[in-house]
VOZATOR-608405 format. One record per residue (C-alpha): residue number from 1; y, x, z. Coordinates in steps of 0.05 Angstrom, whole numbers. Layout:
k: NUM; v: Y; u: X; w: Z;
...
END
This chain:
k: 1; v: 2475; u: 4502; w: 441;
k: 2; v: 2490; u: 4560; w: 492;
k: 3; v: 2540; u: 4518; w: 514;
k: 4; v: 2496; u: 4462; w: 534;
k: 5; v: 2444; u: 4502; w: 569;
k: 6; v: 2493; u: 4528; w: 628;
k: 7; v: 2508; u: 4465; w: 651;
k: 8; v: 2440; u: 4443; w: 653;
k: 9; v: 2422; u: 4517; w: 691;
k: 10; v: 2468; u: 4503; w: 752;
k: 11; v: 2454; u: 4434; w: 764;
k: 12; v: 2384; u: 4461; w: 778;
k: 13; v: 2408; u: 4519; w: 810;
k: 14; v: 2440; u: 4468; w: 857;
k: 15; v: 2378; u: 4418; w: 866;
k: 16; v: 2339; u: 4477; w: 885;
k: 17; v: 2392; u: 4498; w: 936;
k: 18; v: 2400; u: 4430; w: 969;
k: 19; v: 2324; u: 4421; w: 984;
k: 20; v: 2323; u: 4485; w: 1023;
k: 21; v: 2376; u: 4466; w: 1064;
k: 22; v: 2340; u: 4393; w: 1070;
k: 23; v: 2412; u: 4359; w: 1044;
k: 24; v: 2399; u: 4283; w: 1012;
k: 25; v: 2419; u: 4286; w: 945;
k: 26; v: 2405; u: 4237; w: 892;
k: 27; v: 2356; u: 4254; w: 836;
k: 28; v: 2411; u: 4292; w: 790;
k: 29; v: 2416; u: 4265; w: 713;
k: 30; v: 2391; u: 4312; w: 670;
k: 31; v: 2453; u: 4293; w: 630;
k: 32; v: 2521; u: 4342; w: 638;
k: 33; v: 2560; u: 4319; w: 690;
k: 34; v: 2623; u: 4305; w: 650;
k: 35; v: 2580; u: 4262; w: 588;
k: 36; v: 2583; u: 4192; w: 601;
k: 37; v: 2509; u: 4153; w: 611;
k: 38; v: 2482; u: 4095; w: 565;
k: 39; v: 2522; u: 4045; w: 610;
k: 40; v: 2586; u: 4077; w: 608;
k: 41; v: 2591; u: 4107; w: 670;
k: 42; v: 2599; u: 4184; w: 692;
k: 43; v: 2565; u: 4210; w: 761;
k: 44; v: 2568; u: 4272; w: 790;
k: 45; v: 2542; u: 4316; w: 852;
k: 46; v: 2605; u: 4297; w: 886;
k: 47; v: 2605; u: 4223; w: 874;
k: 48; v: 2534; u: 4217; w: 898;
k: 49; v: 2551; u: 4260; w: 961;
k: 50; v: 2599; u: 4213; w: 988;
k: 51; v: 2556; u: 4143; w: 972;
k: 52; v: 2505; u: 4184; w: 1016;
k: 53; v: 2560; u: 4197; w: 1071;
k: 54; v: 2580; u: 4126; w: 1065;
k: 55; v: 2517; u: 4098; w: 1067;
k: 56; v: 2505; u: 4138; w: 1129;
k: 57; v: 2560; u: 4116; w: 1159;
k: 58; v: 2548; u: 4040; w: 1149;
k: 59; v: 2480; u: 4050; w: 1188;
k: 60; v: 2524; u: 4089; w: 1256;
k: 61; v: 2569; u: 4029; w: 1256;
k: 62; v: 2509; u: 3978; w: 1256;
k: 63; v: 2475; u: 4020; w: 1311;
k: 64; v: 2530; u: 4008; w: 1353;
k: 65; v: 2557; u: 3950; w: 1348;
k: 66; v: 2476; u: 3917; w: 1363;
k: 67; v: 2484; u: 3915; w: 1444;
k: 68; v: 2558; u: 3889; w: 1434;
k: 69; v: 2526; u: 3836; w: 1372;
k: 70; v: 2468; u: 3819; w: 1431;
k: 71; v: 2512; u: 3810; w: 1484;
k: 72; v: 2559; u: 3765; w: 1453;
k: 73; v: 2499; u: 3723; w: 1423;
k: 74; v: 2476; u: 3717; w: 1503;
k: 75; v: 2533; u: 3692; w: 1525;
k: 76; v: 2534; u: 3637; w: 1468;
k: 77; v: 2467; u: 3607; w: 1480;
k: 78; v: 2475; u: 3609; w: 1560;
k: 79; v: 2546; u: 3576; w: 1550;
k: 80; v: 2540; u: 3501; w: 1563;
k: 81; v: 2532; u: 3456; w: 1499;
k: 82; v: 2592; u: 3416; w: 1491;
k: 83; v: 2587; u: 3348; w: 1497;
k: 84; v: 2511; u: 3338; w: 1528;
k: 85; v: 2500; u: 3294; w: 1583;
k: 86; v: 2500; u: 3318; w: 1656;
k: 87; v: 2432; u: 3294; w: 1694;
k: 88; v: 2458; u: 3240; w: 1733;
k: 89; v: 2426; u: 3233; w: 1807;
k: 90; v: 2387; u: 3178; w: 1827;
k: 91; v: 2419; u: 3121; w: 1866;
k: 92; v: 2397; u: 3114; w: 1940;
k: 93; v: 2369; u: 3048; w: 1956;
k: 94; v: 2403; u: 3010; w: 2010;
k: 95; v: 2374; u: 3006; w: 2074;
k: 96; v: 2356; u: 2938; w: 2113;
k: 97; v: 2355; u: 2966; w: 2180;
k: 98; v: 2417; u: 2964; w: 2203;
k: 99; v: 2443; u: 2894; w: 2173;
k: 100; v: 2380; u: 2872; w: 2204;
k: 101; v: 2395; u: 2900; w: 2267;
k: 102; v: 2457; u: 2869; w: 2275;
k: 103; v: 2444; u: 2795; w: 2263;
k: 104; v: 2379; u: 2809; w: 2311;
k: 105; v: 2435; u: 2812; w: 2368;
k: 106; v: 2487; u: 2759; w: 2337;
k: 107; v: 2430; u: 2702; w: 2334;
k: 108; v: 2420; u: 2727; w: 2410;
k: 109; v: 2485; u: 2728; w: 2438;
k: 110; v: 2499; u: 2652; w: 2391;
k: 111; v: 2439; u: 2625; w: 2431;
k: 112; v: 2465; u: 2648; w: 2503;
k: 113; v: 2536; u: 2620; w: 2485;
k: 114; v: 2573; u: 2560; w: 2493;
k: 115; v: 2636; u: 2520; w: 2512;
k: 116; v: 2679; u: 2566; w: 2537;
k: 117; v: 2647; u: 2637; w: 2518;
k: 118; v: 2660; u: 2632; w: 2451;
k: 119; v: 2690; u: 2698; w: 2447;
k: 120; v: 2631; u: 2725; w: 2464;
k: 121; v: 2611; u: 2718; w: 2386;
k: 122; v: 2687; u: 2759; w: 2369;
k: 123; v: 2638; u: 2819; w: 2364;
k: 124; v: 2599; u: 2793; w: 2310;
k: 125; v: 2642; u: 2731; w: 2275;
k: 126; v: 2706; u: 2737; w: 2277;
k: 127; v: 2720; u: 2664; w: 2252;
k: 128; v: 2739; u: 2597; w: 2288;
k: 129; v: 2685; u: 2576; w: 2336;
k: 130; v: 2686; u: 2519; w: 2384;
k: 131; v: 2610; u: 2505; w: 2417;
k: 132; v: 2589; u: 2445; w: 2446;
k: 133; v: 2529; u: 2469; w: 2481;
k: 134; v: 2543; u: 2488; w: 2557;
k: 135; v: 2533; u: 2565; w: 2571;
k: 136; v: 2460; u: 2594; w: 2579;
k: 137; v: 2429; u: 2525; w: 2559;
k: 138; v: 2376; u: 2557; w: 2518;
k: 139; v: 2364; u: 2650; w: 2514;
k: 140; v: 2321; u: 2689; w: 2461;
k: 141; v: 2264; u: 2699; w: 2520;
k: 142; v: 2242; u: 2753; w: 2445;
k: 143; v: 2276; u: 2758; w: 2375;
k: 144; v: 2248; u: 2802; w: 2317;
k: 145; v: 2272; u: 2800; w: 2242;
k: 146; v: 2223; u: 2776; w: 2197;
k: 147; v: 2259; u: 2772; w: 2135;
k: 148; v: 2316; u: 2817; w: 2100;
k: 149; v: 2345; u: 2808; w: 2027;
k: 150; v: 2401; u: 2843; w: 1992;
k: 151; v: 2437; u: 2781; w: 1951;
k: 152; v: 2485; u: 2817; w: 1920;
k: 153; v: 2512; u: 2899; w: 1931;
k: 154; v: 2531; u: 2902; w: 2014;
k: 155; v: 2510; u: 2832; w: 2041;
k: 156; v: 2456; u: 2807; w: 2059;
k: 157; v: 2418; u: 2750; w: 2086;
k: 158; v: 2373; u: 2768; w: 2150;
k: 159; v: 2321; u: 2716; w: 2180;
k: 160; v: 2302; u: 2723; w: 2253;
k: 161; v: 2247; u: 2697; w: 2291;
k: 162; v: 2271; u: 2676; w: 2361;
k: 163; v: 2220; u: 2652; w: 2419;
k: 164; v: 2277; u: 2607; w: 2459;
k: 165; v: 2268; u: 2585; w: 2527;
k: 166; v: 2321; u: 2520; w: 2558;
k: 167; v: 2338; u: 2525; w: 2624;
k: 168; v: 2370; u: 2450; w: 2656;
k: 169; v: 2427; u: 2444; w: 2704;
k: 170; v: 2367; u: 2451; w: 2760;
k: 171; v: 2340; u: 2523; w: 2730;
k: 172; v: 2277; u: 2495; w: 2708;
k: 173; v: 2263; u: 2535; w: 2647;
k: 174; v: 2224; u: 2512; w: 2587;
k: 175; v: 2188; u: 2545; w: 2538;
k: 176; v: 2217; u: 2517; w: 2469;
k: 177; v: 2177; u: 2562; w: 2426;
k: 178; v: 2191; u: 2607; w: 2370;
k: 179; v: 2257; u: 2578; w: 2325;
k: 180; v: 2280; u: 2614; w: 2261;
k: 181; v: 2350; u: 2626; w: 2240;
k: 182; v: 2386; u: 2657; w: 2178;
k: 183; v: 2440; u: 2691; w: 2182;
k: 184; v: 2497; u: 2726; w: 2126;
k: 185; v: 2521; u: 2795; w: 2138;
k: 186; v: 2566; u: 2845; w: 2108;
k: 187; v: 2558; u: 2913; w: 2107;
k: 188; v: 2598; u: 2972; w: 2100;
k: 189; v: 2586; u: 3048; w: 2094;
k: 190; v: 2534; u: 3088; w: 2051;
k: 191; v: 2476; u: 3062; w: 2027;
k: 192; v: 2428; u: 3085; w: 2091;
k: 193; v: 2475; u: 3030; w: 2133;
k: 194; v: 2469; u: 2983; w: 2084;
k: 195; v: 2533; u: 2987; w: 2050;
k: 196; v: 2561; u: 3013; w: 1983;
k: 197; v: 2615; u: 3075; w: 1998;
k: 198; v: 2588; u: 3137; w: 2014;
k: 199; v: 2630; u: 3173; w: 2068;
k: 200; v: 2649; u: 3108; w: 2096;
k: 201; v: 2644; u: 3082; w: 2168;
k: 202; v: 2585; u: 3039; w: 2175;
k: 203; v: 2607; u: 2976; w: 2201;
k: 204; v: 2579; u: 2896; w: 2188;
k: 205; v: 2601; u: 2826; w: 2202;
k: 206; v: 2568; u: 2761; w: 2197;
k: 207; v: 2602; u: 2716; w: 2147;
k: 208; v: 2581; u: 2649; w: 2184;
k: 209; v: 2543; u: 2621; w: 2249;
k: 210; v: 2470; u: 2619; w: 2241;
k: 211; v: 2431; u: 2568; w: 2206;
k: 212; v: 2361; u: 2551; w: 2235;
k: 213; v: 2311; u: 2552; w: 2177;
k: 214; v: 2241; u: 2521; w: 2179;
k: 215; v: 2180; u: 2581; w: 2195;
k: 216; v: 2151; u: 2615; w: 2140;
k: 217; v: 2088; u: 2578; w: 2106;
k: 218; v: 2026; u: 2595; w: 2142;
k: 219; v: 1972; u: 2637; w: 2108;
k: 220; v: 1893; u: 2629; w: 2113;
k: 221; v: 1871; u: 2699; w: 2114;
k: 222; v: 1820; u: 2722; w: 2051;
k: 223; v: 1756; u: 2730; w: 2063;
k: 224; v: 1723; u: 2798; w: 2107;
k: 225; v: 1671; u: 2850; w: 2089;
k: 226; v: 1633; u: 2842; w: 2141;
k: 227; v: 1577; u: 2784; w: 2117;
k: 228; v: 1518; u: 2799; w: 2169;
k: 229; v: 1527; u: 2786; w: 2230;
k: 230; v: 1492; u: 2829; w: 2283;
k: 231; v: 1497; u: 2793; w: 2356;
k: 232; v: 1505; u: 2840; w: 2407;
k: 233; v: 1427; u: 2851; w: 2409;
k: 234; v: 1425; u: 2922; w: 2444;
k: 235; v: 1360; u: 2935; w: 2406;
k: 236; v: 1404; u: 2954; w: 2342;
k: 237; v: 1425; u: 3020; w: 2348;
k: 238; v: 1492; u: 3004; w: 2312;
k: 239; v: 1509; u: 2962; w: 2366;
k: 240; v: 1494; u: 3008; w: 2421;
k: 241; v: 1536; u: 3057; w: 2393;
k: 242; v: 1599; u: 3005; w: 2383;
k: 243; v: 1584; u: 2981; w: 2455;
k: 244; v: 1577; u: 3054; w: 2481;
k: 245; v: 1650; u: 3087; w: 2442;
k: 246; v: 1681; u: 3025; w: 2459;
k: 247; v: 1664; u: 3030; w: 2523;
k: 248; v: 1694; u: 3105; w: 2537;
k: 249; v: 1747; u: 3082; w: 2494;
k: 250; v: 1780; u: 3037; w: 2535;
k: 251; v: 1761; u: 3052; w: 2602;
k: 252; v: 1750; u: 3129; w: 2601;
k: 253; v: 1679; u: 3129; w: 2643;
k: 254; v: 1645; u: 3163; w: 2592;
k: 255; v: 1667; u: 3230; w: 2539;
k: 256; v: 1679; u: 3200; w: 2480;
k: 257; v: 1647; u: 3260; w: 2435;
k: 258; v: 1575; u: 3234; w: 2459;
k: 259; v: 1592; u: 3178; w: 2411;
k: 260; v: 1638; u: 3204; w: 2340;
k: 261; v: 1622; u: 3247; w: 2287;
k: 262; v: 1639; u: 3331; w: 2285;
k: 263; v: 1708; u: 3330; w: 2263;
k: 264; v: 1731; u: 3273; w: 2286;
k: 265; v: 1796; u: 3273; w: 2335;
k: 266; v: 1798; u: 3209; w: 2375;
k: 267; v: 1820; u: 3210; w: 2438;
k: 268; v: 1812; u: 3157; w: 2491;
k: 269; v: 1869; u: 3108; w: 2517;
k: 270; v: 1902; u: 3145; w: 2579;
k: 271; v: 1908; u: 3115; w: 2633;
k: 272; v: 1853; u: 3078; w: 2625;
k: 273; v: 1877; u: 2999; w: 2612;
k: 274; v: 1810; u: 2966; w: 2626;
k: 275; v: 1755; u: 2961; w: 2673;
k: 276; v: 1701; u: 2950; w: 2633;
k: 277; v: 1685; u: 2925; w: 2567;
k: 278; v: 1634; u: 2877; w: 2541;
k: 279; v: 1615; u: 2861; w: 2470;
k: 280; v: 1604; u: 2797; w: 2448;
k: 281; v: 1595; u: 2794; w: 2375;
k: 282; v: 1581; u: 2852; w: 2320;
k: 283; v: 1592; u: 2841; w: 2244;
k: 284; v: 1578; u: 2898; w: 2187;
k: 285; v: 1576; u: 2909; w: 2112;
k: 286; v: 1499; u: 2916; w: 2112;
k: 287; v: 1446; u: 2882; w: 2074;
k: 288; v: 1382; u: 2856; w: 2108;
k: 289; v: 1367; u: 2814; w: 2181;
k: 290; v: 1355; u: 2889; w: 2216;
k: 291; v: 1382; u: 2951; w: 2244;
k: 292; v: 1321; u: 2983; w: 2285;
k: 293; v: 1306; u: 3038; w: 2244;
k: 294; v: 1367; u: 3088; w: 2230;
k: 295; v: 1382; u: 3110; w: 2156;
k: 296; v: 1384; u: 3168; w: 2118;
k: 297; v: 1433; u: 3223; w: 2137;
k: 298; v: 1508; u: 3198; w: 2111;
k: 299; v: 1494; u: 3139; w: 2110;
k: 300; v: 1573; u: 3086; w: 2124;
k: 301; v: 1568; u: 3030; w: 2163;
k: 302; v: 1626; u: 2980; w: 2169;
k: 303; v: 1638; u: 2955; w: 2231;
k: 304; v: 1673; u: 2891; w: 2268;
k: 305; v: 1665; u: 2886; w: 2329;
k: 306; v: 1687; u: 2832; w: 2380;
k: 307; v: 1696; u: 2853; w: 2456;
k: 308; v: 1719; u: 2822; w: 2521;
k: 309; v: 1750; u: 2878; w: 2560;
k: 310; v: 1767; u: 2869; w: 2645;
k: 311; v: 1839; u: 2900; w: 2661;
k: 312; v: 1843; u: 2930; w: 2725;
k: 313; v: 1863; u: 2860; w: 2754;
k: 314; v: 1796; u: 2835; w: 2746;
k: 315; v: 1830; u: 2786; w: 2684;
k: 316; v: 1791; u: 2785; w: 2610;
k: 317; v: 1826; u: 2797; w: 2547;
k: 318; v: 1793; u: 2789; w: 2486;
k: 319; v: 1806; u: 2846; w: 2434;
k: 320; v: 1773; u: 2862; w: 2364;
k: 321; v: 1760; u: 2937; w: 2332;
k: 322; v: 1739; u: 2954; w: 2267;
k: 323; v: 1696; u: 3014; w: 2262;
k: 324; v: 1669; u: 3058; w: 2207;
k: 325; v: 1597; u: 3085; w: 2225;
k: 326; v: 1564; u: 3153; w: 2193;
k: 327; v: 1485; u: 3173; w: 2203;
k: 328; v: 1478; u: 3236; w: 2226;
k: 329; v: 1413; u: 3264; w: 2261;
k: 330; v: 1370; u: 3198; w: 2268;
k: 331; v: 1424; u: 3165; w: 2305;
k: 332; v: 1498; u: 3123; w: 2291;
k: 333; v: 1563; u: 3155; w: 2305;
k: 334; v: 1633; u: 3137; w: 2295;
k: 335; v: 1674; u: 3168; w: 2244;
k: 336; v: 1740; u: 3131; w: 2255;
k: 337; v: 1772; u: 3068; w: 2283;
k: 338; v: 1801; u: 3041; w: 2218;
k: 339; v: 1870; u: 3017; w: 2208;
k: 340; v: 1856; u: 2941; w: 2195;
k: 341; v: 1789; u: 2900; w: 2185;
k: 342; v: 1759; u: 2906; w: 2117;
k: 343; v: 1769; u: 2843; w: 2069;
k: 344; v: 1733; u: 2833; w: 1998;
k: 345; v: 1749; u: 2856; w: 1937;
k: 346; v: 1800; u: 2810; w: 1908;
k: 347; v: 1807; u: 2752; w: 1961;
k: 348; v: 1884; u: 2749; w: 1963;
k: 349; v: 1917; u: 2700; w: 2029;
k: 350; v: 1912; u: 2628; w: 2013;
k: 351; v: 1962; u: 2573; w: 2041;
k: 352; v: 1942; u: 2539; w: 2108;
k: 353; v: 1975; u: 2474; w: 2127;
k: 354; v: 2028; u: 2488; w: 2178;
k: 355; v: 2005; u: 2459; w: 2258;
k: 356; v: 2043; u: 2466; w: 2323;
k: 357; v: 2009; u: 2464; w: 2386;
k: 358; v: 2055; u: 2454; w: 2439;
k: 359; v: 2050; u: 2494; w: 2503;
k: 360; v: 2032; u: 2452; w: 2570;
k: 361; v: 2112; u: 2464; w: 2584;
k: 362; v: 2132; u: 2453; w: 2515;
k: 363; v: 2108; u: 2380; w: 2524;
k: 364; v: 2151; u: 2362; w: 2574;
k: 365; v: 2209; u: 2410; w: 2552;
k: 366; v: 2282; u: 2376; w: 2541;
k: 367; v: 2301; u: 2348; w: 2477;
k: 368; v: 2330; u: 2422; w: 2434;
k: 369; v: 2398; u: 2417; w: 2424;
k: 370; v: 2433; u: 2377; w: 2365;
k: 371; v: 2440; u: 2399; w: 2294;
k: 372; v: 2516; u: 2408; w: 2305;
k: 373; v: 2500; u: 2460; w: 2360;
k: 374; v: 2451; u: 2505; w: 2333;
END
């Protein structure tokens, strides 16, 4: 029993001596060091020493391997994932206005040509061409493209409106009027020329002689928002106002602030193109017969208004402005000249049957040349 008790002694003895030198060391089994616990095992001071070491050690290594663990992770997620699709950048649309351009000048220089001068087409058709027509029978007097449609990637078929004046073997010239002819051309070069290859040289050909076309179906315009009708009565004060802006619009006699809103910034025509103006008719958006009396404050008035303006050569030309009026301070002002005349809420064009009326020179113009020469 003596023997028993020593053990037991210095395994306090060393407790006590471990906690006053603040040393981690397991809770020590009451048990003697060299007896063997209920499962088997045997622990000592030693043994639980070196788990404690080890255990320390484990948490050092973790500490610093973390910034190498974190850096590695970073470059992982910022690495591009295999496989995912690359945004792919929107195609450019091809442009019409250079296609367009070009069959603008080959319908003019096919019109001047003839017998003879084929070659001067070489620039723009390079195929066989033999004109009956004799040279300078008929010119594009004006020419403007009306119509432009991609039919398939890089060609393209391009209308032009023509105004073509014939000229006889005496130099009498006559007013044909305006002819319409469609034309195919190729294009090459990026997509702003009208072509397909980036990086290319822009570059076009027509693929044929022209073909004149019948004119475009005439429209019948929809219906305006202007329903009353307001004379030219200088007694409404809408009307003076039109008659007064217009007025130092186009001829510059007058400022032009006396008549528009704060704010606004319209300035009037310079030089001066007219002489004076006259107005001959006023439509607006309004309800009621009269206009004497000037509405509240912010109140809109649409405006179309019909003028007959004297150029500085003493001839009339008719013109037509729509106006957008604001109440301010017991009188009318303008706030802007609008863009186009109002219409109505959802009256669309309708069709209009197609008339000609021949000019007085027209009438007694020279037959147009045959179908084979055009």
């Amino acid at each position: 029993m003596k023997r028993q008790r020593r053990p037991r002694k210095a395994a306090k003895k060393q407790l006590v001596e471990a906690e006053a030198w603040d040393e981690e060391v397991d809770e020590i089994q009451e048990t003697p060091a060299d007896e063997p616990d209920e499962t088997g095992w045997k622990t000592s001071t030693a043994q639980m020493a070196g788990l404690s070491r080890l255990a320390r050690a484990g948490v050092w290594v973790l500490v610093v391997s973390g910034p190498v663990l974190g850096t590695l992770a970073f470059l992982s997620s910022s690495a591009p994932a295999q496989g995912a699709d690359k945004p792919v950048a929107a195609a450019t649309p091809a442009s019409p206005v250079g296609p367009a351009g070009f069959a603008e000048l080959f319908v003019a220089a096919y019109l001047q040509a003839g017998q003879g001068t084929e070659r001067d087409l070489a620039p723009y058709y390079s195929g066989s061409v033999a004109l009956a027509v004799k040279p300078g029978t008929r010119t594009a007097t004006q020419s403007t493209v009306i119509a432009s449609r991609e039919v398939q990637p890089g060609y393209w078929s391009v209308t032009v409106a023509a105004e073509v004046t014939a000229h006889d073997d005496k130099g009498k010239s006559k007013r044909l009027g305006v002819q319409y002819f469609r034309v195919g051309i190729q294009a090459t070069g990026p997509a702003g020329a009208g072509g397909t290859e980036q990086g290319a040289t822009a570059g076009y050909a027509a693929t044929s002689l022209p073909a004149q076309v019948a004119a475009p179906t005439a429209l019948k315009p929809g219906g305006l928002a202007y329903e009353t009708d307001r004379g030219s009565s200088s007694a409404d004060p809408s009307v003076e106002t039109a008659r007064g802006f217009l007025a130092a619009y186009l001829t510059g006699t007058t400022e032009l602030d006396r008549y528009t809103s704060p704010g606004t910034r319209l300035q009037p025509i310079s030089p001066a193109p007219y002489a004076a103006v006259k107005v001959t008719g006023v439509q607006d958006d309004s309800s009621g017969s009269g206009q004497q009396k000037v509405p509240a404050d912010g109140t809109v008035l649409h405006q179309l208004v019909q003028v007959d303006a004297t150029d500085q050569a003493g001839s009339p030309v008719s013109l037509s402005y729509a106006l957008t009026l604001r109440s301010r301070a017991g009188r009318w002002e303008v706030a802007s000249v609008d863009d186009a005349p109002a219409i109505r809420a959802s009256s669309p064009p309708s069709a209009a049957p197609h008339t000609t009326t021949p000019s007085p020179d027209a009438a007694t113009a020279s037959p147009s040349p045959s179908p084979s020469n055009s």
